[in-house]
C-alpha positions as CSV (number, residue, x, y, z in Angstrom):
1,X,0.0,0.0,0.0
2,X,1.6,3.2,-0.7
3,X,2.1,5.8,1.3
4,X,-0.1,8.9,1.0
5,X,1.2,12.3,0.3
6,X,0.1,15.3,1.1
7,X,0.3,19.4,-0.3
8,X,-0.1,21.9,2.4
9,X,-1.6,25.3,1.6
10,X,0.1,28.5,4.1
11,X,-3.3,28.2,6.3
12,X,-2.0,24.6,6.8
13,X,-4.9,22.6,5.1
14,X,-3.3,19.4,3.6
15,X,-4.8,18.1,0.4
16,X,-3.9,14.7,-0.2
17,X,-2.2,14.3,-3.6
18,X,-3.7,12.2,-6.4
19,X,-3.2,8.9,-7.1
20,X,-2.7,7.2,-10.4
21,X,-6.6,6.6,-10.4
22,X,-7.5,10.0,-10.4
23,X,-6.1,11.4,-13.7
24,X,-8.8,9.3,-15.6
25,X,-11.7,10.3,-13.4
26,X,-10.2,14.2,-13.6
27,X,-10.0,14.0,-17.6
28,X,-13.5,12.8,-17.8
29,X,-14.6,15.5,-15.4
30,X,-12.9,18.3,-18.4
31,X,-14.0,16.9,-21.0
32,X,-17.7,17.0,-19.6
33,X,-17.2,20.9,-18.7
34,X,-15.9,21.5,-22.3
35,X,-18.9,19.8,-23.9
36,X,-20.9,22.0,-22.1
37,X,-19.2,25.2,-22.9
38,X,-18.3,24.9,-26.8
39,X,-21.7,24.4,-27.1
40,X,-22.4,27.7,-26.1
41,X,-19.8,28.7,-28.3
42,X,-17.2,29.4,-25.6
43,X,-13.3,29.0,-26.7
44,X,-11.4,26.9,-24.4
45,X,-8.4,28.6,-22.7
46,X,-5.1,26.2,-20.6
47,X,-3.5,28.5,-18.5
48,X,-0.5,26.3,-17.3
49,X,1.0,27.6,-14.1
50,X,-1.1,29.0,-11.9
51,X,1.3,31.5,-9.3
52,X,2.1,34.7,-9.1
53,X,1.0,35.8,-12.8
54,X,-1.1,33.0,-13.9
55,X,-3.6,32.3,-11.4
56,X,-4.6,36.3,-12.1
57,X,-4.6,36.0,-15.9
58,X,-6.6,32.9,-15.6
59,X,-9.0,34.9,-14.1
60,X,-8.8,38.0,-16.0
61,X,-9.2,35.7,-19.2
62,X,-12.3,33.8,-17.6
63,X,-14.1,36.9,-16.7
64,X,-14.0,38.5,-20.2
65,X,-16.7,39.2,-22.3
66,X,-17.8,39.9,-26.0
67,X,-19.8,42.9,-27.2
68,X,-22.9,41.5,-26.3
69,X,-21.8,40.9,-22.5
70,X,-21.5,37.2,-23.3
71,X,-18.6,35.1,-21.7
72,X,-16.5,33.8,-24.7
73,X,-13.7,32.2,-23.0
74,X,-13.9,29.0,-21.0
75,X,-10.3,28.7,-18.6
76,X,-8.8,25.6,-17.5
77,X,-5.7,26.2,-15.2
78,X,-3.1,23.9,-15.1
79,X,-0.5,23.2,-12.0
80,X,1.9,20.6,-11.9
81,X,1.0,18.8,-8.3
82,X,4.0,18.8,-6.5
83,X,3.3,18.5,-2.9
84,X,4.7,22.1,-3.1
85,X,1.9,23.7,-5.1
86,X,-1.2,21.3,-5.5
87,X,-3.1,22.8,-2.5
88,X,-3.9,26.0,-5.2
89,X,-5.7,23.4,-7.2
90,X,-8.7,22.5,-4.7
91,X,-8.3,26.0,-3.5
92,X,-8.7,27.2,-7.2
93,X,-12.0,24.8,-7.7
94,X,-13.5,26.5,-4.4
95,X,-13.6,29.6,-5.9
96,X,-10.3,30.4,-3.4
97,X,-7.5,33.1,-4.8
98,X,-4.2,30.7,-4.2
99,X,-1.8,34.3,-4.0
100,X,-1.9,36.5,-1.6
101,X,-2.9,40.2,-2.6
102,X,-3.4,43.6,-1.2
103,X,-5.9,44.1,-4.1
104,X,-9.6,43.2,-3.0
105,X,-10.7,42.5,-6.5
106,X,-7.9,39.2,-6.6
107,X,-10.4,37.2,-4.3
108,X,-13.8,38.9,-6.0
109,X,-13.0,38.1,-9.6
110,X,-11.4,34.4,-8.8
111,X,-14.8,33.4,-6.8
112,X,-17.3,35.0,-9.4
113,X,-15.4,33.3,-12.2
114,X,-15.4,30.0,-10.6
115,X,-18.6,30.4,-8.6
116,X,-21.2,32.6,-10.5
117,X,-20.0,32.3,-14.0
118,X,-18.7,28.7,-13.9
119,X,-15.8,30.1,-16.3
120,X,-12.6,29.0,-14.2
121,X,-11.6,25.1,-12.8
122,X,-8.5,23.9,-12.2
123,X,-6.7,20.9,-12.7
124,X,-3.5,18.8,-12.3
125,X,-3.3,16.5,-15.2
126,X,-1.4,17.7,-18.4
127,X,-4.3,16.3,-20.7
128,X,-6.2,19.2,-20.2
129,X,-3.7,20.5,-23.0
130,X,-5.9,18.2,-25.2
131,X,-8.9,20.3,-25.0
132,X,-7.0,24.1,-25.8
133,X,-7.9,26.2,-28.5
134,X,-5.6,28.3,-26.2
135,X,-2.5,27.6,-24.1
136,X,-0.9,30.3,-21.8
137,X,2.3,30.1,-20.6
138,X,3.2,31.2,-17.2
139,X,6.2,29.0,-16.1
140,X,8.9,31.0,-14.6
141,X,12.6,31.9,-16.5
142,X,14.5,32.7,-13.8
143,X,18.2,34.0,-14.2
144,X,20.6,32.4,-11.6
145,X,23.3,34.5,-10.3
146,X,26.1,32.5,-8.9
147,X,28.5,35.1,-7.5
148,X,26.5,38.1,-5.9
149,X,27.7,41.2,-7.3
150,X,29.1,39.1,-10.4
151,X,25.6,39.2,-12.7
152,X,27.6,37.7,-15.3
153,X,28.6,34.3,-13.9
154,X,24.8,33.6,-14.1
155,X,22.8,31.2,-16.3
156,X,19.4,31.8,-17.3
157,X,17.7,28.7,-15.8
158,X,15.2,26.9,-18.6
159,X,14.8,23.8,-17.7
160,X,10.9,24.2,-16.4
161,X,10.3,26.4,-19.5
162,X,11.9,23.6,-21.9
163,X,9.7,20.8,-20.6
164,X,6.6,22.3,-20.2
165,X,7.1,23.6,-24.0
166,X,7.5,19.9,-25.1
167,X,4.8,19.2,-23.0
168,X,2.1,21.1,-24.6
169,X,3.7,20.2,-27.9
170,X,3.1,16.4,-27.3
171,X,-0.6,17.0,-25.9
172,X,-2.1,19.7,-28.0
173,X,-4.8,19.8,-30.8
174,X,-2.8,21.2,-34.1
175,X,-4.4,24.4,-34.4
176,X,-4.5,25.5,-31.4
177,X,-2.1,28.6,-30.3
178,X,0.6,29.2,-27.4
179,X,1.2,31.5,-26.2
180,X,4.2,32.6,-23.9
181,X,3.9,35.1,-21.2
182,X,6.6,34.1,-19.1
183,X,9.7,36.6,-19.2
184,X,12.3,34.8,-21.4
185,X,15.9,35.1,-22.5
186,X,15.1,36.6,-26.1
187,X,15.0,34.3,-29.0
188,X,14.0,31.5,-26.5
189,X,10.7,31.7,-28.3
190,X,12.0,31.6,-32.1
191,X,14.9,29.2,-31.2
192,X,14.1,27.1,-28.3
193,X,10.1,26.7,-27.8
194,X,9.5,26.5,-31.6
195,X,12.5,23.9,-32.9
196,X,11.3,21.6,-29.6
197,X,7.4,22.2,-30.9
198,X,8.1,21.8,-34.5
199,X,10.4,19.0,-34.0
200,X,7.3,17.2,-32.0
201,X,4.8,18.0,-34.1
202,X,6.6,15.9,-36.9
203,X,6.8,12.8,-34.5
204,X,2.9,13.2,-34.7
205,X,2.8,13.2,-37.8
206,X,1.6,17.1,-37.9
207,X,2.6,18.9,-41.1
208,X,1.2,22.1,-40.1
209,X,3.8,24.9,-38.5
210,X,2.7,25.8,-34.3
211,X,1.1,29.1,-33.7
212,X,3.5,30.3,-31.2
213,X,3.1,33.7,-29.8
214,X,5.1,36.0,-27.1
215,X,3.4,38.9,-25.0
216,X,5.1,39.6,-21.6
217,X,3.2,40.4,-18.8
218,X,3.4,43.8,-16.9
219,X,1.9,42.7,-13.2
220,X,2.2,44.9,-10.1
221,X,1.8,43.9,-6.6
222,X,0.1,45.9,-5.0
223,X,-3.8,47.3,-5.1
224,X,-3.8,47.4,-8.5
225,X,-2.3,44.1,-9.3
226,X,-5.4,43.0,-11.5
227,X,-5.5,46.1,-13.6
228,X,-1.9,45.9,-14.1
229,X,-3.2,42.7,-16.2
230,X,-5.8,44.0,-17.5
231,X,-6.3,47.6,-17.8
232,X,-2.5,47.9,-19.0
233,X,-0.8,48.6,-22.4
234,X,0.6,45.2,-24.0
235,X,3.2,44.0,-26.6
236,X,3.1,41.0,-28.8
237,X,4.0,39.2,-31.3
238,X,4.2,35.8,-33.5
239,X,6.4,33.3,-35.3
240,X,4.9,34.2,-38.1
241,X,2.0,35.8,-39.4
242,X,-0.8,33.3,-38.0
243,X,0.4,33.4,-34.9
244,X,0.5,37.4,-34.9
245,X,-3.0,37.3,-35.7
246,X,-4.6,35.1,-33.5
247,X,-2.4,36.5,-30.3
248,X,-3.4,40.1,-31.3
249,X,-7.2,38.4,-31.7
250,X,-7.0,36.9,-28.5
251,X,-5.6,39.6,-26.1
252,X,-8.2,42.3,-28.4
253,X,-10.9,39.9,-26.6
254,X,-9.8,39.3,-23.0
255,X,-7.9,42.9,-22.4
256,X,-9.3,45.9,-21.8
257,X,-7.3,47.3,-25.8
258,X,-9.7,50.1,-26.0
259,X,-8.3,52.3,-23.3
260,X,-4.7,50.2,-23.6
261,X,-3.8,49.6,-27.4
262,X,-2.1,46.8,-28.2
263,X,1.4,47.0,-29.8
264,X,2.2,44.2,-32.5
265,X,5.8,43.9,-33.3
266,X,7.0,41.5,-36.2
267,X,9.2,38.4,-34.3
268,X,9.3,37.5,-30.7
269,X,12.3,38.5,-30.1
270,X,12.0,41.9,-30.8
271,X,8.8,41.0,-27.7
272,X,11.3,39.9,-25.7
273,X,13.8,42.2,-26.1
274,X,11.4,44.9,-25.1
275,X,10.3,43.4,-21.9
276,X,14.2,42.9,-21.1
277,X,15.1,47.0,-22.4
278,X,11.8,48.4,-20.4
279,X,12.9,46.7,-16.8
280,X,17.0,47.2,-17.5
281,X,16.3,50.6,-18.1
282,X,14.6,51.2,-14.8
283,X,17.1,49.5,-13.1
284,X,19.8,51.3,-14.7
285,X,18.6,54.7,-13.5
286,X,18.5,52.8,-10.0
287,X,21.8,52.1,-9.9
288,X,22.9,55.2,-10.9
289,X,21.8,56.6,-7.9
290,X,23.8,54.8,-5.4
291,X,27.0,56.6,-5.9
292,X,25.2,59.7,-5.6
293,X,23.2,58.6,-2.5
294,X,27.3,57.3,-1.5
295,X,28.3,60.8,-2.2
296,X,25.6,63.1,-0.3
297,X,26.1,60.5,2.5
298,X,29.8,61.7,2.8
299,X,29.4,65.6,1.8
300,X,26.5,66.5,3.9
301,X,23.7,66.5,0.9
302,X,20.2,65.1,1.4
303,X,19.9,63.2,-1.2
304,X,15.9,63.4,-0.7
305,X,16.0,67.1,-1.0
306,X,17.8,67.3,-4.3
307,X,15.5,64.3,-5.9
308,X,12.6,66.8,-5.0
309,X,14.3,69.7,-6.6
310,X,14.7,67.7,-9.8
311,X,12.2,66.1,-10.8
312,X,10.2,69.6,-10.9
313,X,11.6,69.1,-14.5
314,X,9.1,67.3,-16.2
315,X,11.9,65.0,-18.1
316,X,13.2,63.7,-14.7
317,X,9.6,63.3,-12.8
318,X,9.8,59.6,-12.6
319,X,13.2,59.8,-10.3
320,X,13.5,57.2,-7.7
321,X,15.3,57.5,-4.5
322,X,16.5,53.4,-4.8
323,X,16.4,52.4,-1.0
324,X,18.4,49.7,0.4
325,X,18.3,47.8,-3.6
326,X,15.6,47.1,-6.0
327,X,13.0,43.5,-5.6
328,X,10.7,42.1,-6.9
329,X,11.2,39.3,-9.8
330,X,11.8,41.2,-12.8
331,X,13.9,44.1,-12.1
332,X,16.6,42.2,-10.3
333,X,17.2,39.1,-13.3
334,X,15.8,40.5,-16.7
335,X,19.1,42.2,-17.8
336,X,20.9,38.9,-17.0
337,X,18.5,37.1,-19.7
338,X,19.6,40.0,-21.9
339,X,23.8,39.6,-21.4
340,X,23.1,35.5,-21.6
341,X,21.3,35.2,-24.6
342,X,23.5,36.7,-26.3
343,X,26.3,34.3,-26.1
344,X,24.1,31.0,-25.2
345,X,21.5,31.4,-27.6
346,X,22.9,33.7,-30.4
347,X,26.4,32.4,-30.3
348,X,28.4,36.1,-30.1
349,X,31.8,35.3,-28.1
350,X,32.2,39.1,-27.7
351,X,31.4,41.1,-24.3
352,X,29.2,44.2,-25.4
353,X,27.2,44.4,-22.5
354,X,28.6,47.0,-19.7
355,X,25.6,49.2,-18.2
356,X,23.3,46.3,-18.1
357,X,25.1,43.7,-15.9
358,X,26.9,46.4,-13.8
359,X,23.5,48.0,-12.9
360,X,22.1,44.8,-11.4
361,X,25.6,44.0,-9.6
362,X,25.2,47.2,-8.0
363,X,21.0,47.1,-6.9
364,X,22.3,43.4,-5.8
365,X,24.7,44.2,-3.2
366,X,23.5,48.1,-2.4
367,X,21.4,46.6,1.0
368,X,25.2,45.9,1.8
369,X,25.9,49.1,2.7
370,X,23.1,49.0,5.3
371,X,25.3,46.8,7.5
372,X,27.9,49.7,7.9
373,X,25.4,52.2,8.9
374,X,24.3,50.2,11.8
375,X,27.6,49.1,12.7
376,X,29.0,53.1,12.8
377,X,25.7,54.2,14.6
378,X,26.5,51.6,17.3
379,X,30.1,52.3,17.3
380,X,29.1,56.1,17.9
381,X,27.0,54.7,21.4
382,X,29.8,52.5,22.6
383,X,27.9,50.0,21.2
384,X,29.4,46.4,19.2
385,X,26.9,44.8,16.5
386,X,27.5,41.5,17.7
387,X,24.3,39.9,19.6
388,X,22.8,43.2,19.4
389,X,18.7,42.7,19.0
390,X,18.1,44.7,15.7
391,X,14.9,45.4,14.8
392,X,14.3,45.4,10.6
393,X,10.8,47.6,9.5
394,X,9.9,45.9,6.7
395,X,10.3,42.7,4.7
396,X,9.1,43.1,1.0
397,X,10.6,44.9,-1.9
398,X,8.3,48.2,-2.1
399,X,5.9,49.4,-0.2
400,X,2.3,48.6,1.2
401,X,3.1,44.9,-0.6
402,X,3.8,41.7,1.0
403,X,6.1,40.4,-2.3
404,X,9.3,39.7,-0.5
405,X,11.3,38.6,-4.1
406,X,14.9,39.7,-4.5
407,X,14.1,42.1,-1.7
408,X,17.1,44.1,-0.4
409,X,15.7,43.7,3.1
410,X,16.8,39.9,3.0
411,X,20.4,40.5,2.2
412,X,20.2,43.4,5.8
413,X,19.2,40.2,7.7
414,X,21.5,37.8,6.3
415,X,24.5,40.5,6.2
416,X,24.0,42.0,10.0
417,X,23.3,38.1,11.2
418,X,26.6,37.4,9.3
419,X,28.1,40.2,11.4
420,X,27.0,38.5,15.0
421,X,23.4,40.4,15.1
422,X,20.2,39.2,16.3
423,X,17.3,40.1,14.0
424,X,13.8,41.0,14.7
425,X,11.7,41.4,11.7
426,X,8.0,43.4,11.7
427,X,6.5,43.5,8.3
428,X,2.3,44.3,8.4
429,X,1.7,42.4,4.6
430,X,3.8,40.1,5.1
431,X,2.9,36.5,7.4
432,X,6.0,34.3,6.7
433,X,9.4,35.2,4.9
434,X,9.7,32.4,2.9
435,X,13.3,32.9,1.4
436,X,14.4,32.2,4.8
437,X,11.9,29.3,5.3
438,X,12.9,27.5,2.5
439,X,16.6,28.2,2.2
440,X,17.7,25.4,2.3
441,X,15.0,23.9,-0.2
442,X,15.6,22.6,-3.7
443,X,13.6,24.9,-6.3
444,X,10.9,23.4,-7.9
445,X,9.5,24.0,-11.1
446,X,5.6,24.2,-11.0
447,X,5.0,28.0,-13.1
448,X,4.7,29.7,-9.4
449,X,7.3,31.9,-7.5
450,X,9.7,29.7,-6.2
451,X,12.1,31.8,-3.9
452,X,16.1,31.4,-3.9
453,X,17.4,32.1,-1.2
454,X,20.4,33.7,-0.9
455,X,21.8,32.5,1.9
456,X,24.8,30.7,0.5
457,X,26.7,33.9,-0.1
458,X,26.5,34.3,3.7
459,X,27.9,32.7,6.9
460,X,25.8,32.3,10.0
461,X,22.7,31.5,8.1
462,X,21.2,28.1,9.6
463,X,19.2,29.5,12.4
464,X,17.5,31.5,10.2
465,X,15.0,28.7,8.8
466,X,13.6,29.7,11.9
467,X,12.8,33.3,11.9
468,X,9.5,34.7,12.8
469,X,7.2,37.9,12.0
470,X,6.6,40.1,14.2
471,X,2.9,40.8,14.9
472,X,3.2,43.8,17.0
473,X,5.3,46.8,15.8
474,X,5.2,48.5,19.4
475,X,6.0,45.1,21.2
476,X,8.9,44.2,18.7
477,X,10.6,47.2,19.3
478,X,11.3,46.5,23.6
479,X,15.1,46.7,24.2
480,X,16.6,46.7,21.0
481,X,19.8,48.0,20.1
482,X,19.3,49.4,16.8
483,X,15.6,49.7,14.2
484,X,15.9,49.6,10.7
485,X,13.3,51.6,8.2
486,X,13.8,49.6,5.5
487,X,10.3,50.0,3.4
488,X,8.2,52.3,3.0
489,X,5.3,51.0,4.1
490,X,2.8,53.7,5.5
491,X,2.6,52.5,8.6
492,X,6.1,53.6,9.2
493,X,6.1,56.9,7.8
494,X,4.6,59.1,10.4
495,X,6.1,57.4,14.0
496,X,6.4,59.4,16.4
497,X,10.0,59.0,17.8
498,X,8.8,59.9,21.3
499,X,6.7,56.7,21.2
500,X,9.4,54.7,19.4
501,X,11.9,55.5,22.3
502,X,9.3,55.0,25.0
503,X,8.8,51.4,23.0
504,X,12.1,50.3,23.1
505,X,12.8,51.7,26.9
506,X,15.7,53.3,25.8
507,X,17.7,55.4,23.4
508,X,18.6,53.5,20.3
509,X,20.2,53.9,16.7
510,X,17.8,54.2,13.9
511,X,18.8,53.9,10.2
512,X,16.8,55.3,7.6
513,X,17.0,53.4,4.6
514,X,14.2,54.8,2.3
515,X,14.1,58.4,3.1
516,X,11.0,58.0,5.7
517,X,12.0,60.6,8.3
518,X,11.8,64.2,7.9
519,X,13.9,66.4,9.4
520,X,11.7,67.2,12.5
521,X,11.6,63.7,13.3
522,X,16.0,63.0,12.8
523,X,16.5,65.9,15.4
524,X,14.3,64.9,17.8
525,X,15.6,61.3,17.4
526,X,18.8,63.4,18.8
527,X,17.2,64.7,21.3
528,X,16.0,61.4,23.1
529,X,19.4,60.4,22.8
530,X,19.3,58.3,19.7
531,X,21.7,58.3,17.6
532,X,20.6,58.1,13.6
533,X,22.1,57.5,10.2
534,X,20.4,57.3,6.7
535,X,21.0,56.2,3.3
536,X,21.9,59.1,1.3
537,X,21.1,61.4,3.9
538,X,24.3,63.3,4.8
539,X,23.0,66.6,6.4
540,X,22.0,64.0,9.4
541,X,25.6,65.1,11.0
542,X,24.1,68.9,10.5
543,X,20.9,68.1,12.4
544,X,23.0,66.4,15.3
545,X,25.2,69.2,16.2
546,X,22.1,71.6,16.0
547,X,19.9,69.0,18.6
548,X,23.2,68.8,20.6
549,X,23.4,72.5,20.8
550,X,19.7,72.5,22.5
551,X,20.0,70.0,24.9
């Protein structure tokens, strides 16, 4: 008898994973629904992966309608069920979001979908690729850096992408189109999903070409994270002019294109390439602020004074003060696809990239600095870092989110534990820190956010597997040495330092990481008898000798 396995969702449900048996019983159960819906004339949509991105899209796709106010898409989404990830599944089929999201309409779209309009199930068996007129893509690409601050010693990691693609191609009806949403090295689409497609549909015996189609994705966490989906502008394209057609058909149907018009280019890569340009170039004007926030640190200039001043130029209104490094999955890895495709999949044995990969060496190691700061501020109390309680404010990569990818805040916890400190961490959207839960767990493959850890480019990192969140800001704060603004959340931007003092019991350092205090609130952080240091705030020294002066 053998033994039964079970997928736990984060509530700690456990759905027991299917058996061998099931698949039939699970095929027959799809085939029924899409008997029921091509008769009303409904196309049939496989979203396969259903995380971060596709569990949304599923949804967005499923509650579309035509001109009439008609449904016209019928959505199937797929997860592998890895004991990992098969929890969304049942979670999925109760009408249940399986992603966590500060957006209300997540949860209101996914139930009426699956509940009212009977437009959304879920499954776990790959023969629901059988019944596609459609098939989304949304397994992750991600781009594994082996050295941090060495982007180039990376590999983009395609293993999940490469399978799924022959996959589909071994399962699907001829004529029916894929296409890929995921964020790919470019010319994976043109030279690695359509050779293994092509070369698959021969061994069935298919003359026809695939209709293979790119169009990346543009999510945001956050409040808005379905109407980044749907409400946002889009680029596409196709293998060749089929394919261009029916993608620009499709996303015309289940986008709102009106408002957001759709932009066809004429190959995937020139898709691809754009998604990889749009998030280096953000990342690149990121960068470029760290040795200016460096400099204002060290010659007295606020650096959040002179952003203000210049983005009153119009040209320069969209200037970001970085923080303690740049998260979330694109901005941190997209370049590296870029400078990796270029040799791995185009062949050039030349090294042209330079802005690119230095720009995401410099957002990866930026949080770095943060471990200095402390240490000085300490050092200025007659204080030592080592097994000093540290409180960190805030876990995820921007604010009033709980997406902790890439975010900077991991590598403060991992350096300052590295450097003999105990961490606290307080974060209000975010329940468990799963890089540090699952550090020491293999990556799996299953289309959702699978979090890598970086905890191998630091020592003293075991005990962390067992770190906590804080519930209670006030409460977390008691006795600590030192408290870290790290995000911007807005429960941190207007604390009162008399009640942050009075928290803790005692005068402590606090380091500013995002520009969250004003100057009001650094001098009276003096005055209590704190001592306080900020990233890219160097007039702090200024603001100490005038508190000293009073006191």
């Amino acid at each position: 008898m053998s033994e039964v396995v079970y997928s736990t969702s984060p509530s700690g449900e456990q759905f027991e994973i299917p058996g061998a048996a099931e698949y039939k019983k699970e095929y027959a159960r799809l085939q029924r629904l899409v008997r029921k819906q091509r008769d009303q004339g409904r196309e049939i949509v496989v979203v396969v992966g259903v995380g971060f991105v596709g569990a949304v899209m599923a949804a967005v796709v499923a509650d579309s309608t035509d001109k009439k106010g008609r449904p016209g898409k019928f959505v199937i989404g797929m997860q592998r069920p890895s004991t990992r990830s098969y929890w969304k599944i049942p979670l999925l089929n109760r009408g249940l979001a399986p992603v966590q999201s500060e957006d209300p309409e997540v949860d209101v779209l996914i139930a009426r979908c699956v509940n009212e309009k009977k437009t959304l199930t879920a499954t776990f068996t790959y023969d629901a690729l059988k019944l596609a007129d459609v098939v989304v893509v949304d397994v992750q690409c991600d781009y594994l850096k082996q050295d941090l601050g060495d982007c180039c010693t990376g590999s983009a990691d395609m293993v999940a992408l490469e399978a799924s693609m022959a996959t589909i191609a071994e399962n699907i009806p001829a004529k029916a189109m894929v296409l890929i949403e995921t964020t790919v090295a470019p010319g994976t689409t043109e030279q690695i999903a359509y050779p293994i497609m092509k070369k698959i549909f021969e061994k069935r015996g298919i003359r026809s070409a695939p209709v293979l189609a790119h169009s990346y994705e543009r999510v945001m966490p956050g409040r808005n994270y379905v109407s980044s989906i749907r409400d946002f502008w889009r680029v596409c394209s196709g293998v060749n002019a089929t394919a261009r057609k029916r993608v620009a058909k499709f996303l015309k149907e289940v986008l709102n294109t009106e408002d957001f018009p759709l932009t066809v280019l004429d190959r995937p890569i020139e898709s691809e390439t754009a998604k990889i340009i749009e998030n280096s170039f953000r990342a690149t004007i990121l960068a470029f602020l760290d040795e200016w926030s460096l400099f204002s640190e060290r010659n007295g200039v606020d650096l959040k004074k002179v952003i203000e001043a210049v983005k009153v130029r119009p040209t320069h209104s969209n200037m970001i003060f970085p923080g303690p490094g740049i998260g979330g999955y694109c901005l941190p890895k997209d370049g590296g696809l870029g400078v990796w495709a270029y040799k791995h999949i185009h062949g050039w044995e030349d090294d042209i990239f330079q802005i690119t990969p230095l720009a995401i060496d410099i957002n990866d190691t930026r949080a770095l600095h943060v471990g200095t700061l402390v240490r000085d501020a300490l050092r200025n109390m007659g204080q030592p870092i080592a097994a000093a309680d540290i409180l960190l404010m805030g876990a995820s990569y921007r604010e009033d989110v709980g997406d902790t990818r890439y975010s900077g805040s991991e590598l403060i916890v991992r350096k300052l534990t590295e450097m003999g400190a105990d961490i606290r961490v307080h974060d209000p959207y975010v329940k468990h820190w799963f890089e540090f839960k699952n550090q020491s767990v293999q990556v799996e493959h299953d289309g959702d956010f699978a979090p890598h850890s970086k905890a191998h480019f630091f020592n003293r990192q075991g005990h962390l597997e067992n770190l906590e969140m804080e519930e209670d800001l006030l409460k977390s704060m008691k006795g600590v040495k030192a408290i870290i603004l790290g995000v911007r959340h807005a429960e941190y931007l207007d604390l009162d330092p008399d009640k942050v003092v009075k928290a803790v019991g005692k005068p402590c350092a606090i380091i500013d990481c995002f520009c969250i205090l004003n100057d009001d609130q650094i001098k009276r952080y003096f005055e209590l008898g704190c001592e306080v240091k900020g990233m890219g705030r160097g007039h702090i020294q200024r603001l100490k000798e005038e508190a000293r002066k009073k006191r």
